[in-house]
Structures are given as structure tokens and as C-alpha cells.
C-alpha positions as CSV (number, residue, x, y, z in Angstrom):
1,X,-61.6,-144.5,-50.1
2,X,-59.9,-142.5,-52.8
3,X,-56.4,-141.4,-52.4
4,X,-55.4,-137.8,-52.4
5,X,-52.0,-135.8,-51.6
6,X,-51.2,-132.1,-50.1
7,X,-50.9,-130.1,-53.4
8,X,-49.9,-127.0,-51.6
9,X,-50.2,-125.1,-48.2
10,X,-51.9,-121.6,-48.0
11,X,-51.0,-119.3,-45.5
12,X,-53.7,-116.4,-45.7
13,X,-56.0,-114.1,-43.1
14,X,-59.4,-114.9,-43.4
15,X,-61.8,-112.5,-41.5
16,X,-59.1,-111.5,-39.0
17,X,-57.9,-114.8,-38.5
18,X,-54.7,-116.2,-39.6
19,X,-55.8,-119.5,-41.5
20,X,-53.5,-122.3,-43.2
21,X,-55.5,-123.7,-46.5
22,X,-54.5,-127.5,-47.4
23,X,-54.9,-128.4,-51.3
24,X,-55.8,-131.9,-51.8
25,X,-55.7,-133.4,-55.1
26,X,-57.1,-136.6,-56.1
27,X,-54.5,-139.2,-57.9
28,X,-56.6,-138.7,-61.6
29,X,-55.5,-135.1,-60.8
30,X,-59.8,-134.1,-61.6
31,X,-61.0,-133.6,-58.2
32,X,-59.4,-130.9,-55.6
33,X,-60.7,-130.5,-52.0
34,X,-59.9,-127.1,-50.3
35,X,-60.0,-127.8,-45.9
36,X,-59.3,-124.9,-43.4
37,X,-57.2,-125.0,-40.2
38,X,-56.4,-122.5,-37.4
39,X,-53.0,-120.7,-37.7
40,X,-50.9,-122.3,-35.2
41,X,-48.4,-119.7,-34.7
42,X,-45.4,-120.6,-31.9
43,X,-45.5,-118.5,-28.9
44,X,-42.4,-116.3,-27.5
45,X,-42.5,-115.1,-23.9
46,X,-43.8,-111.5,-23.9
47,X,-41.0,-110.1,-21.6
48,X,-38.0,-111.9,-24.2
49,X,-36.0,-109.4,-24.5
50,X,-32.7,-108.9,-26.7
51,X,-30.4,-108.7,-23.9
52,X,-31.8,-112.2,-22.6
53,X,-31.0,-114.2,-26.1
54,X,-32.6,-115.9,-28.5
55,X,-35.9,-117.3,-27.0
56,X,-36.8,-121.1,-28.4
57,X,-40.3,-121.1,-29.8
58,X,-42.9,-123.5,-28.1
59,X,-43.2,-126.8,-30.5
60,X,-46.4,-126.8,-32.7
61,X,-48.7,-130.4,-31.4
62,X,-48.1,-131.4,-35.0
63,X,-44.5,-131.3,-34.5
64,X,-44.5,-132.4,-30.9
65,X,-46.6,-135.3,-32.5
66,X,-44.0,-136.1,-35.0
67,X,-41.1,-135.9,-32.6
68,X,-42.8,-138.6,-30.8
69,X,-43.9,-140.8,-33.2
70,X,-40.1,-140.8,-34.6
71,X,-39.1,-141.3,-30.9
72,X,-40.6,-144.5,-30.9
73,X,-39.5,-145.8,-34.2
74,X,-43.0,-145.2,-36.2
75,X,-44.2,-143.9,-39.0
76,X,-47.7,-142.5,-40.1
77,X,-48.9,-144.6,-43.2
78,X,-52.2,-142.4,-43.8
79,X,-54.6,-140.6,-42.5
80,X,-58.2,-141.3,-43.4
81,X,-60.9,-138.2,-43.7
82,X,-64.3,-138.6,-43.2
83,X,-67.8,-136.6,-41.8
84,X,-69.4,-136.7,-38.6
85,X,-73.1,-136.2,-38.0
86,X,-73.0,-132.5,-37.2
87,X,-71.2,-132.5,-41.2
88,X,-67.5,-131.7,-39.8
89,X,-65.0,-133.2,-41.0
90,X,-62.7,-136.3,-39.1
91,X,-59.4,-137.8,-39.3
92,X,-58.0,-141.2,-38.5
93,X,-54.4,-141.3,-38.0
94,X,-53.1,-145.3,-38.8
95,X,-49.5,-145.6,-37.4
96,X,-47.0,-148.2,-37.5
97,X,-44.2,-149.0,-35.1
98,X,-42.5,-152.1,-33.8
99,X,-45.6,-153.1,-32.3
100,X,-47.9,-153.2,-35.0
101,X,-50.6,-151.2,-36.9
102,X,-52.6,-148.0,-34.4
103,X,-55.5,-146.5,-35.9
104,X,-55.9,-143.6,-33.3
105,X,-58.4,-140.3,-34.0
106,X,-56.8,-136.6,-34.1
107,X,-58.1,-133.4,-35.1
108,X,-58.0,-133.0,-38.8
109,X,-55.8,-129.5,-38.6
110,X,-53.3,-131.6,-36.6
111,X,-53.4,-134.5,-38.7
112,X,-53.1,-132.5,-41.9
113,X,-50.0,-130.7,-40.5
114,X,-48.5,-134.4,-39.5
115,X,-49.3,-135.5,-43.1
116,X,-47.6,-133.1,-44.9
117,X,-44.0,-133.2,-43.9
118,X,-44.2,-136.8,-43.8
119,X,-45.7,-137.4,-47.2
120,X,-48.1,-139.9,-46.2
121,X,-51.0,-141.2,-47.9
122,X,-54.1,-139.2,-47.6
123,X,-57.6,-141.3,-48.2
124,X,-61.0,-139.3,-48.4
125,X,-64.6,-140.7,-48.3
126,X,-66.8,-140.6,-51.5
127,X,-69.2,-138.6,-49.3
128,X,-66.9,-135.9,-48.3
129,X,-65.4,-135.2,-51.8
130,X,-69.3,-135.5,-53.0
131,X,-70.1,-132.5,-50.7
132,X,-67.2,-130.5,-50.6
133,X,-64.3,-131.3,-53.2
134,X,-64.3,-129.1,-56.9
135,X,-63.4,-130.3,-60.7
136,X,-60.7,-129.2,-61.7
137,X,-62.5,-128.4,-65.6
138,X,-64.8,-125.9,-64.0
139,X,-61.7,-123.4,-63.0
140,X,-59.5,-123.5,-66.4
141,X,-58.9,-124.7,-69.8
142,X,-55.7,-126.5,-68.9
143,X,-54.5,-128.1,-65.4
144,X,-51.8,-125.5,-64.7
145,X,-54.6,-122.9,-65.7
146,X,-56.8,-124.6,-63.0
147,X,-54.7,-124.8,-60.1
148,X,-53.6,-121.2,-60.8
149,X,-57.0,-119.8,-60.5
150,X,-57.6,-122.3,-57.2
151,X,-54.9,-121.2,-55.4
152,X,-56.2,-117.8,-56.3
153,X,-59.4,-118.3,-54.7
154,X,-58.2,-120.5,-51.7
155,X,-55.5,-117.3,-50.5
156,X,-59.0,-115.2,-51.1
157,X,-62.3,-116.8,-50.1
158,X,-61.5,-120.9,-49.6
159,X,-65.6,-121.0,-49.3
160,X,-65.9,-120.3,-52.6
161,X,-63.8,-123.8,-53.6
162,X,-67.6,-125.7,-52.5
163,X,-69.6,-127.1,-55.0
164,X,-72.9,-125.3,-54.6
165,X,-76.4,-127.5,-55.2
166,X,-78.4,-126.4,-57.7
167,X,-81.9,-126.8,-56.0
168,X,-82.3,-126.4,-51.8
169,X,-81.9,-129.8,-50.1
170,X,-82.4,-131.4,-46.9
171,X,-85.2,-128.1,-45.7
172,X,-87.2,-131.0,-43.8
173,X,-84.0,-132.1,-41.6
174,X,-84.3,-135.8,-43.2
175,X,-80.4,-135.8,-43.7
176,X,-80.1,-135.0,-40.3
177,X,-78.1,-131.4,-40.5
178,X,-76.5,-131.3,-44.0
179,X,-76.5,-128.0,-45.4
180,X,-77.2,-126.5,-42.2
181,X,-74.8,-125.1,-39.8
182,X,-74.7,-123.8,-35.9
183,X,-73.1,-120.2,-35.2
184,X,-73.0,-120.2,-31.6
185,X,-70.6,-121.2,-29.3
186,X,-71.3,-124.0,-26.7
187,X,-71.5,-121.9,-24.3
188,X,-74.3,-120.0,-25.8
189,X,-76.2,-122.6,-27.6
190,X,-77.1,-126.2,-28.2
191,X,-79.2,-127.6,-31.2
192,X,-81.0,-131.2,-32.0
193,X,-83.2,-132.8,-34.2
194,X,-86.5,-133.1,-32.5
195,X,-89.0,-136.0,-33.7
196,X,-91.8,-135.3,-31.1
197,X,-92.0,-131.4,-31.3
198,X,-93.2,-130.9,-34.9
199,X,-95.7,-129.1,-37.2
200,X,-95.0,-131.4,-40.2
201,X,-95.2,-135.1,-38.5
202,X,-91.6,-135.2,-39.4
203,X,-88.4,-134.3,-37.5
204,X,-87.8,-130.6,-36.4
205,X,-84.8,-128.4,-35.5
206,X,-84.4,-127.7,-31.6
207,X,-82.3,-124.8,-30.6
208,X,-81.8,-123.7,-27.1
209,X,-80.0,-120.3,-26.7
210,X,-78.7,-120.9,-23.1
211,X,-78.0,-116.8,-22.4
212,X,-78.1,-113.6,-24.5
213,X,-75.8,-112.9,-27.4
214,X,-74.5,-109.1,-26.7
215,X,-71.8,-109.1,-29.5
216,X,-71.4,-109.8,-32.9
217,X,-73.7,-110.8,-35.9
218,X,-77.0,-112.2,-34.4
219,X,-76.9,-115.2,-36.5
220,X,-77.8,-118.3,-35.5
221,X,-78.5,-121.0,-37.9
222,X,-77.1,-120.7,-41.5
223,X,-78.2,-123.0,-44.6
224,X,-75.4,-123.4,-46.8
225,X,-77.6,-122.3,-50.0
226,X,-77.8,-122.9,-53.6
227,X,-77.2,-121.8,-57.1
228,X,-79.5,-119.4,-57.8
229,X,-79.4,-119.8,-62.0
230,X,-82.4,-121.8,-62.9
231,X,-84.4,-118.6,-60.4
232,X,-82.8,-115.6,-62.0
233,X,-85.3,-113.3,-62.8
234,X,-88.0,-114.8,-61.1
235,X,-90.1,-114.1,-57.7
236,X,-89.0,-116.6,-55.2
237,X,-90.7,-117.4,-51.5
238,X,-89.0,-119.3,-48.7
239,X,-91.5,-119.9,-45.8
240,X,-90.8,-121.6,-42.3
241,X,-92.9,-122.4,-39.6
242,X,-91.1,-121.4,-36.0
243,X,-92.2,-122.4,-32.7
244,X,-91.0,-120.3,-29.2
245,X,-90.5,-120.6,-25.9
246,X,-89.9,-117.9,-23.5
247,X,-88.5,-115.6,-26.3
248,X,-90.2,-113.5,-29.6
249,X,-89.9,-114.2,-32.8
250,X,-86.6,-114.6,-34.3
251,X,-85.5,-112.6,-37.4
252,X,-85.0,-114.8,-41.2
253,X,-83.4,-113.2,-43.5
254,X,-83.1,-114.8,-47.5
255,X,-79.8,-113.5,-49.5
256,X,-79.4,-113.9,-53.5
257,X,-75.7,-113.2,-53.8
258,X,-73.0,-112.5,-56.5
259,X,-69.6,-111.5,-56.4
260,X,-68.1,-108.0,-57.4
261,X,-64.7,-109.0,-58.7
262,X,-62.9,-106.6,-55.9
263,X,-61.5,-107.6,-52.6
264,X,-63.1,-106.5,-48.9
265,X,-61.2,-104.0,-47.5
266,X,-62.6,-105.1,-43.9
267,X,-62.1,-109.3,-44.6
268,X,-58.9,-109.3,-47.3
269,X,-61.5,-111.7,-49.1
270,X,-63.3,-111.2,-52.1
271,X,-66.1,-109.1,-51.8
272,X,-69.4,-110.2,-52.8
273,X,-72.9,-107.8,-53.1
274,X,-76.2,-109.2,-52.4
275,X,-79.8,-108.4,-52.1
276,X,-81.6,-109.5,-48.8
277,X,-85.0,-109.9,-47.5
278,X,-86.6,-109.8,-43.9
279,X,-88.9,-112.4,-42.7
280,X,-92.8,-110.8,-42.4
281,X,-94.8,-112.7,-39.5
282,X,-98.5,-113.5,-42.0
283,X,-101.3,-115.6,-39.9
284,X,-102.2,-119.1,-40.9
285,X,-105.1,-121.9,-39.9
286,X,-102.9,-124.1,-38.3
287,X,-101.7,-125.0,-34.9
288,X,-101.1,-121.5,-33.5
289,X,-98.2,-122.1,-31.3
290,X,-96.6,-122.7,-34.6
291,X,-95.7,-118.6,-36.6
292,X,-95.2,-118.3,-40.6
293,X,-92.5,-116.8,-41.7
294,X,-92.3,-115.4,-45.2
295,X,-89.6,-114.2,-47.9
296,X,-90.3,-112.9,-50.6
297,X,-87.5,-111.4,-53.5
298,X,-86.8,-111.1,-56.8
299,X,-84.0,-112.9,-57.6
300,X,-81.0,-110.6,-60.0
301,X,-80.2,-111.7,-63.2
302,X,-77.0,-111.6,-61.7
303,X,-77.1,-113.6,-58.9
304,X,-74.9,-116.3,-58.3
305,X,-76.4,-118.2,-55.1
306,X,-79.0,-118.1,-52.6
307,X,-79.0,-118.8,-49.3
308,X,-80.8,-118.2,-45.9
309,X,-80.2,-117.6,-41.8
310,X,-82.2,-117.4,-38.5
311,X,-81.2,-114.8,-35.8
312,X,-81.7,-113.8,-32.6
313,X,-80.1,-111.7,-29.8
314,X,-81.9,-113.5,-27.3
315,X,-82.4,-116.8,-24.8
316,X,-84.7,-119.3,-24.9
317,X,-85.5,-122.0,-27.1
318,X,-87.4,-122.3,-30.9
319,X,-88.0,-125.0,-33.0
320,X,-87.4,-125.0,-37.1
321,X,-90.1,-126.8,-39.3
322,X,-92.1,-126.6,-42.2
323,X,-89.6,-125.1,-44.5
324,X,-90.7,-124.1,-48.0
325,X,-88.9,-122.8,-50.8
326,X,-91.0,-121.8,-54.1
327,X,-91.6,-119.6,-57.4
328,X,-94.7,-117.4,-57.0
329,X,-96.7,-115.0,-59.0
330,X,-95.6,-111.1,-59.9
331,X,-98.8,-110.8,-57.4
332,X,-97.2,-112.1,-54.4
333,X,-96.0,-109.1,-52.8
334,X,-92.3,-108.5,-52.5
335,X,-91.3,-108.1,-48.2
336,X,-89.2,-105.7,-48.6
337,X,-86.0,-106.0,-50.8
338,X,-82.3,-104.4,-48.5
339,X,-79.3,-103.9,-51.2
340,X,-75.6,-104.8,-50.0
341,X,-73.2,-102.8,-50.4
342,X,-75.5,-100.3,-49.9
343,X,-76.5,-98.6,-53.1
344,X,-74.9,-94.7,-54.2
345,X,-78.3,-93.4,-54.9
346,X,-81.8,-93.1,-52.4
347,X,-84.2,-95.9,-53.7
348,X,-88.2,-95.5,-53.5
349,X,-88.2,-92.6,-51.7
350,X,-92.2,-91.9,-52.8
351,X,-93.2,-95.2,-50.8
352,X,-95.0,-95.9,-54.6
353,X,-93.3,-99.7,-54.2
354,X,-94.2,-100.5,-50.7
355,X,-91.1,-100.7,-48.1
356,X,-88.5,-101.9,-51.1
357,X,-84.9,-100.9,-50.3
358,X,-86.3,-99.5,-46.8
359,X,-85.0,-101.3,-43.0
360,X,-86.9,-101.8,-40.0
361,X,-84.0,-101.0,-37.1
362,X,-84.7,-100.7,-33.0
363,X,-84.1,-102.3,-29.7
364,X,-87.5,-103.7,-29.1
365,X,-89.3,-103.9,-33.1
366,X,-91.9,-106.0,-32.3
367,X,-93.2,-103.2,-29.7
368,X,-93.7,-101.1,-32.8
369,X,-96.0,-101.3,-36.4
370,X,-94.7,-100.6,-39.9
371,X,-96.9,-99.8,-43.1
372,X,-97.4,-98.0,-45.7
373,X,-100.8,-95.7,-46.3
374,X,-102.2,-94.9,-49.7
375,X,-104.3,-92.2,-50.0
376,X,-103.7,-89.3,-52.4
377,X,-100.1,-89.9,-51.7
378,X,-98.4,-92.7,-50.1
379,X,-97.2,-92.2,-46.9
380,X,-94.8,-94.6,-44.3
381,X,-95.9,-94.9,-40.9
382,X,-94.7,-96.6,-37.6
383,X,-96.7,-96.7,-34.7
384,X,-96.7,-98.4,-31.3
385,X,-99.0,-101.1,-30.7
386,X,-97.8,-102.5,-26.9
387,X,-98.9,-99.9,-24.3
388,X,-95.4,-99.3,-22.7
389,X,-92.7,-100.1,-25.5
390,X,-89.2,-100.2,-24.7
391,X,-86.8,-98.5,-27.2
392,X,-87.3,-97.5,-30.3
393,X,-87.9,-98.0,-33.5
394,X,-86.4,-96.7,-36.8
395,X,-87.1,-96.7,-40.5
396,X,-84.5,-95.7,-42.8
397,X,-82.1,-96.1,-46.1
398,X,-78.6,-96.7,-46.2
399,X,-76.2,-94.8,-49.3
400,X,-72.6,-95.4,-50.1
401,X,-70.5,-92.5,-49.5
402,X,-68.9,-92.6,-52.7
403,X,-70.9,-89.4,-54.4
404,X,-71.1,-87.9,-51.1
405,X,-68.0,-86.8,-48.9
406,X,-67.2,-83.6,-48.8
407,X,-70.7,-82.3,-49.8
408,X,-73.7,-80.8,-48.6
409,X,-76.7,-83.3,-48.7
410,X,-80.3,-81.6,-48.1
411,X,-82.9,-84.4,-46.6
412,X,-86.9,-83.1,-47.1
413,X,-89.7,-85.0,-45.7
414,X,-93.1,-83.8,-44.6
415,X,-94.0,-85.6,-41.1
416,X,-97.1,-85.6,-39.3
417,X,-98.0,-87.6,-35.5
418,X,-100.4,-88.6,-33.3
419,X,-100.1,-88.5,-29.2
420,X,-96.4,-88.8,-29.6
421,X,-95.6,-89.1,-25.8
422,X,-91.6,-89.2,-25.8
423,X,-90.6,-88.1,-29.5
424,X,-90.6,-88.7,-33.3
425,X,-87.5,-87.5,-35.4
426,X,-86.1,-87.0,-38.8
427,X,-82.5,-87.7,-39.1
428,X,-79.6,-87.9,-41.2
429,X,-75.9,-88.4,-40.4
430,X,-72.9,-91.3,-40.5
431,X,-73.8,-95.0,-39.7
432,X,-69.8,-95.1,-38.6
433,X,-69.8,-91.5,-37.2
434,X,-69.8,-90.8,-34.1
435,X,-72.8,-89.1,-31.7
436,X,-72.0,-85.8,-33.0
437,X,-72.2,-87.2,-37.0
438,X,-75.6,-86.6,-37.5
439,X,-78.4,-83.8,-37.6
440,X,-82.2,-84.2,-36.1
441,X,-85.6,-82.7,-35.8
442,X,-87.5,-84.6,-33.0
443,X,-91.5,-84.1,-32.9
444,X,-93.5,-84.4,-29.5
445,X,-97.5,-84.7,-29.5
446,X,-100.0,-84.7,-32.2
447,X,-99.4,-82.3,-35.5
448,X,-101.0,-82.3,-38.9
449,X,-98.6,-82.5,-42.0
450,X,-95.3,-80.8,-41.2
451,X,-92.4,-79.7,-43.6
452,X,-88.9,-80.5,-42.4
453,X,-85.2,-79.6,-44.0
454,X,-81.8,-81.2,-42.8
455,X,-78.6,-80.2,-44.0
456,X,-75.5,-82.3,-43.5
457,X,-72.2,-81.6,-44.2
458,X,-70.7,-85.3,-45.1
459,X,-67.2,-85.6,-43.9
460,X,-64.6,-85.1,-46.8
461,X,-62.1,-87.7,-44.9
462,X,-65.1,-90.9,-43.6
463,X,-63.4,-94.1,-45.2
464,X,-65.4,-96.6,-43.8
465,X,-69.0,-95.6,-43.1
466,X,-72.7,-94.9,-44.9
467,X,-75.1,-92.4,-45.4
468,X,-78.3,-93.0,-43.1
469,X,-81.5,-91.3,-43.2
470,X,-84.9,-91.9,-41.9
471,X,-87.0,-91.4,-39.3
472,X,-87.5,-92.8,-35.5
473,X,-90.5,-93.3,-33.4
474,X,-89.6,-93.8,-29.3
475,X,-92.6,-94.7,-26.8
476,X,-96.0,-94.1,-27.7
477,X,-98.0,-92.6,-30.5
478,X,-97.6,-92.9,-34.3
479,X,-95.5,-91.0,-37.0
480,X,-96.2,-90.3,-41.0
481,X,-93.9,-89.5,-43.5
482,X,-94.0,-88.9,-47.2
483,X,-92.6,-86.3,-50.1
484,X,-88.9,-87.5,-48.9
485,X,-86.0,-86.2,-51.2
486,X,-82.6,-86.2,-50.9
487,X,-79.8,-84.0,-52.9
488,X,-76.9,-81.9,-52.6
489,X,-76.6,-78.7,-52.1
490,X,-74.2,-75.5,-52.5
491,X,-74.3,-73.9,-49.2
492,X,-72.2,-70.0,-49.8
């Protein structure tokens, strides 16, 4: 295995979390390896006080570890790195003391924090620096060059020290789980390879959701994605093939991504934009306990990688198979194209490309129907197609503040519904606001084409949240709307 050494320690927060970044670099000094571990930050008793003297911190396990293995006369020759099935990453600790040679497991935040201060050797398998470790050419012209930029992006976004594959890998499971990765705890979910539940004839996914997820991102499975340079510019489908039990549908989402050169005022990383699309449910001639699941997008010119997820809010247990990732036709139609960071003027407000740059929102979607209508004008529409739904359901845009606080915004739409039982409304207000942030007109019953005005007064002082606008549909009955503009006003 080829031998590497500690290059420098990173203390950084990443997403709220107070992260240490190891540097590895290999002895040819061509090859560096970024790895993550927790902060381990030693505890003082809350009710220390001044008067009561200095408090002694609580030893770290690596320096418990260490006092110990001194204790007894050893010393810690290397540790060996390596990959486990589920693609984390394992150490080996190999000690020496009077007795002889221990080879003894440890967790690799641990064994990195042992290795360190002890300068011992440091071995990593081909396969891990194959999948995670960096050249050092790609990153500068000289070596100082390099490792100034790396330590750069390690204090920043250490995910972004991974080299990316240039084509999607490993979509029929036959590596087992590379490229793929769980997001829920234990607790809330397990997931397998399944060989005798499958569309294909070959190995599926199995995830079991063991209770419902009521915090957070809905995220479930994540692929690690791909370069996205050799589909710049082009139209680009990713299908999948999901099987359910006791649960709907769950939501894929495709992402082309780039970075903006800025750093996230939420994360403390560097900020990246990206353009995502929504999975659309079509029919096929196959098994029907199996459901499509389509993507389509145009990939930016600008786009750095692509990459996709599966998510759900709910229990119950799906199966993953029959992934497909292609280049189609200008005729394949797009499913509906979401920009992040949200962009600082309304897109497509005519309907004239479909749903682009337009979200589905609600409690309960799936109760509801969203489409566009052509006639002598285009018109959006949602409409319930359960006979009791729950919730509701909402189609809207999303716009940066940036042009907006402190003004006036005007939102026009005409509207017109059919045996609305509880209520259809325009809307317009904050996404971070509070209740109060927001102006309506709600619509009860059945009404022929109706012209509505909303003024909103953007706060002068919002920081952190987005202009939203749209319309809602709750209960029965089905809503129109068309002729939407959006500008700002002088109001004396």
C-alpha cells in the first residue's frame, strides 16, 4: 500500500459543524487525499465557575489512547487506510510493545489524531486514493502553488478535493454501492442490495424507511455525480424505475452544478448555483408494480457537475432499478427546469415554455394535477383529481431579493375556477417572512376569467429570504391562471 504523511491539520466549520481536515500527501508528493473528522472539542463542567479554579479538560480518546499505549511501553508504527463495502473509509492501527506486533481496528478520526503527533507511517490502498485522492498538477503551476490553493478549498468545501468521474458509473448497483450514498440515520432507515426484487434481472436497491422524517432536507439516497463537460449544452434524460410498498411515489430530483466564486453566508463554504429538475411519473408497458421516472434538462454551458438524489418524507419501503442516464433530442420535452440561487428576475411568466422555472409545492401533491392549457393563450392549471385531498397544493416562482427590498412589487394574474369547494388564491409575500409577510386573494366556487392586483411592500431590512409568488389550490375543484406580470411600482 502506498505510503502517505499528515501534510497539515484544518480546523474549519463545515455546515454548522466544527470539522478537523487531515492532508495526506503521498511520498512522490503528486497525489493528496483530503479525509474529514468530527471536532472533538474537550468538555468543561457547565457550573465551573471562576471562584472554583481552573477546571481540567476531559482527555480527547486519541490522547487517552496515546497515554496508554506510552503506558505500556508501545509505539504505533502505522496505520493502514482502506474501504469498507458501504465505501467508508477504515483504519488498522499496528502497534508494537514488548510483546510483539497488534494489528487492532479504530475509527479512522481517532487513528488519524493518534498518527499525527506520533509521526507514524500512514499506508493507503490503491482503491481509496483511486476514488478519492487529487493530483497535485490539476490545482497549480508549482507545488507550493498547489498546496496553497488545497488548503484553500479544504478550510472551504473539503468535498470539492474528490476527483469527479467523467461519465455516471455503477447506475445498475454492480459495484455494490459506490457512488451512492445513505442520508438517514439508523434509526430512520436501512438499505441493501436486493438480487430477487428486480425489474432488470440484475441486483436492485432496497430501502426501508422505518418511521417518518419530520425535519430536515427529505433526501434519501444521493449519487455522488459526474463531470458534466462532455454534456454542456446538450439535453440530457436520467430515468429510473421505482417500486413501493405501503408509501407513494418518492420525489428525484437531477442537479447540473457550478460554483459562483463567493462563499455561503448560511454554510461558511463555498457557494455553488445549480439548475434542478423534478422527476415526472410517464406510463410504460412493463411490469406495472414497477413506476418511470423521468428527468429531463438542459445541461449550462457552465456547468461543472451533475448529479442526482431520491427523497421522501415518508415510511415504508421502495426499491431502485433500471437506472438510465442519456442524451435526447431538442424534442424531448424539458420536465420542468428550478434555478438555484433563485434567479433576480420572474422567468416564463406567459406559460409559452411549459412549467420551466415554475415549482410544484404542497402537503399532499399527488392529491392534486398540474398542466399547462393552450388555447388562444396558454394558461397553468391545478386541479384535484382524488375525491377528498388533503392539503394543498401550490404553483409558484421564487426571486432573489436583491432588486426588490424596500420597493413596491405589483403581481397581475387573471384566474378563473371550477367548483372550488374550500379556496383558490393568488399570493405574494416572503419565503422567510413570517405569517403576516404576505398578501392574498382567495377564490371560492366556479368563476369565468377574473383579473386580480397584489401589492407588496418588500421589507427594506429581509437578509435572508425570497420573493414568492403563485397561486394555491386547497380541496376540491380546479384553478386557471394566465396574463401573470410582475413589477414595481411607485405607490404616493
Amino acid at each position: 500500500m502506498p505510503q502517505m504523511s499528515i501534510f497539515k491539520v484544518l480546523h474549519t466549520t463545515i455546515r454548522f459543524s466544527r470539522t478537523t481536515i487531515f492532508l495526506l500527501l503521498d511520498e512522490q508528493q503528486q497525489r493528496l487525499l483530503a479525509l474529514q473528522g468530527r471536532e472533538q472539542v474537550p468538555s468543561v463542567p457547565l457550573q465551573a465557575t471562576a471562584a472554583q479554579g481552573a477546571v481540567s479538560a476531559e482527555p480527547l480518546t486519541s490522547d487517552f489512547l496515546a497515554s496508554v499505549l506510552h503506558a505500556l511501553g508501545g509505539v504505533l508504527e502505522e496505520i493502514a487506510i482502506d474501504t469498507l463495502p458501504n465505501e467508508h473509509l477504515s483504519a488498522r492501527l499496528h502497534l508494537r510493545d514488548q510483546r510483539g506486533l497488534h494489528s487492532v481496528n479504530a475509527n479512522l478520526n481517532d487513528a488519524l489524531r493518534l498518527a499525527h503527533p506520533e509521526q507514524s507511517r500512514i499506508s493507503v490502498s490503491e482503491e481509496v486514493l483511486a476514488r478519492r485522492a487529487v493530483s497535485l498538477a490539476d490545482y497549480g503551476a508549482t507545488e507550493q502553488e498547489s498546496l496553497a490553493e488545497i488548503s484553500r478549498r479544504a478550510e472551504q468545501d473539503p468535498d470539492t478535493l474528490r476527483p469527479p468521474a467523467r461519465e455516471p458509473l455503477n447506475l445498475d448497483f454492480s459495484n455494490g454501492l459506490r457512488g451512492w450514498h445513505f442520508h438517514r440515520d439508523p434509526t430512520y432507515g436501512s438499505y441493501a442490495l436486493d438480487p430477487h426484487t428486480t425489474l432488470t434481472g440484475k441486483t436492485s436497491l432496497a430501502i426501508t424507511l422505518h418511521k417518518p422524517f419530520t425535519h430536515g432536507s427529505p433526501g434519501v439516497l444521493f449519487y455522488t455525480g459526474f463531470l458534466a463537460e462532455q454534456y454542456r449544452g446538450q439535453r440530457v434524460r436520467l430515468s429510473a424505475y421505482v417500486k413501493i410498498e405501503q408509501m407513494h411515489q418518492p420525489a428525484l430530483e437531477l442537479h447540473a452544478s457550478w460554483p459562483t466564486g463567493k462563499i455561503s453566508p448560511i454554510t461558511g463554504t463555498a457557494a455553488s448555483a445549480s439548475c434542478l429538475t423534478r422527476s415526472h411519473i410517464v406510463p410504460h408497458a412493463g411490469d406495472s408494480s414497477w413506476t418511470r421516472h423521468e428527468m429531463v434538462i438542459d445541461v449550462p454551458a457552465q456547468a461543472r457537475s451533475i448529479s442526482f438524489e431520491l427523497g421522501t418524507y415518508e415510511q415504508g419501503k421502495l426499491w431502485l432499478d433500471g437506472i438510465e442516464f442519456v442524451i435526447v433530442g431538442r424534442s424531448v420535452p424539458l420536465t420542468g427546469t428550478i434555478l438555484y440561487p433563485p434567479p433576480s428576475q420572474p422567468l416564463n411568466l406567459d406559460f409559452s415554455n411549459g412549467l420551466e422555472y415554475w415549482e410544484m409545492e404542497g402537503s399532499s401533491p399527488r392529491h392534486y394535477e398540474l398542466g399547462i392549457e393552450t388555447t388562444v393563450t396558454a394558461s397553468a392549471y391545478l386541479k384535484s383529481i382524488v375525491e377528498a385531498p388533503v392539503g394543498s397544493c401550490i404553483l409558484r416562482q421564487k426571486l432573489s431579493l436583491e432588486n426588490y427590498r424596500g420597493k413596491v412589487v405589483r403581481l397581475t394574474a387573471s384566474l378563473k375556477t371550477l367548483d372550488v369547494v374550500s379556496h383558490a388564491k393568488l399570493f405574494i409575500g416572503s419565503f422567510a417572512g413570517s405569517g403576516e409577510d404576505y398578501v392574498e386573494q382567495a377564490l371560492t366556487g366556479t368563476t369565468s376569467w377574473i383579473s386580480s392586483t397584489l401589492d407588496w411592500h418588500v421589507p427594506a431590512e429581509e437578509d435572508m429570504g425570497f420573493i414568492i409568488f403563485g397561486v394555491s389550490l386547497q380541496g376540491p375543484g380546479q384553478l386557471w391562471i394566465r396574463d401573470v406580470h410582475l413589477q414595481t411600482v411607485e405607490v404616493s
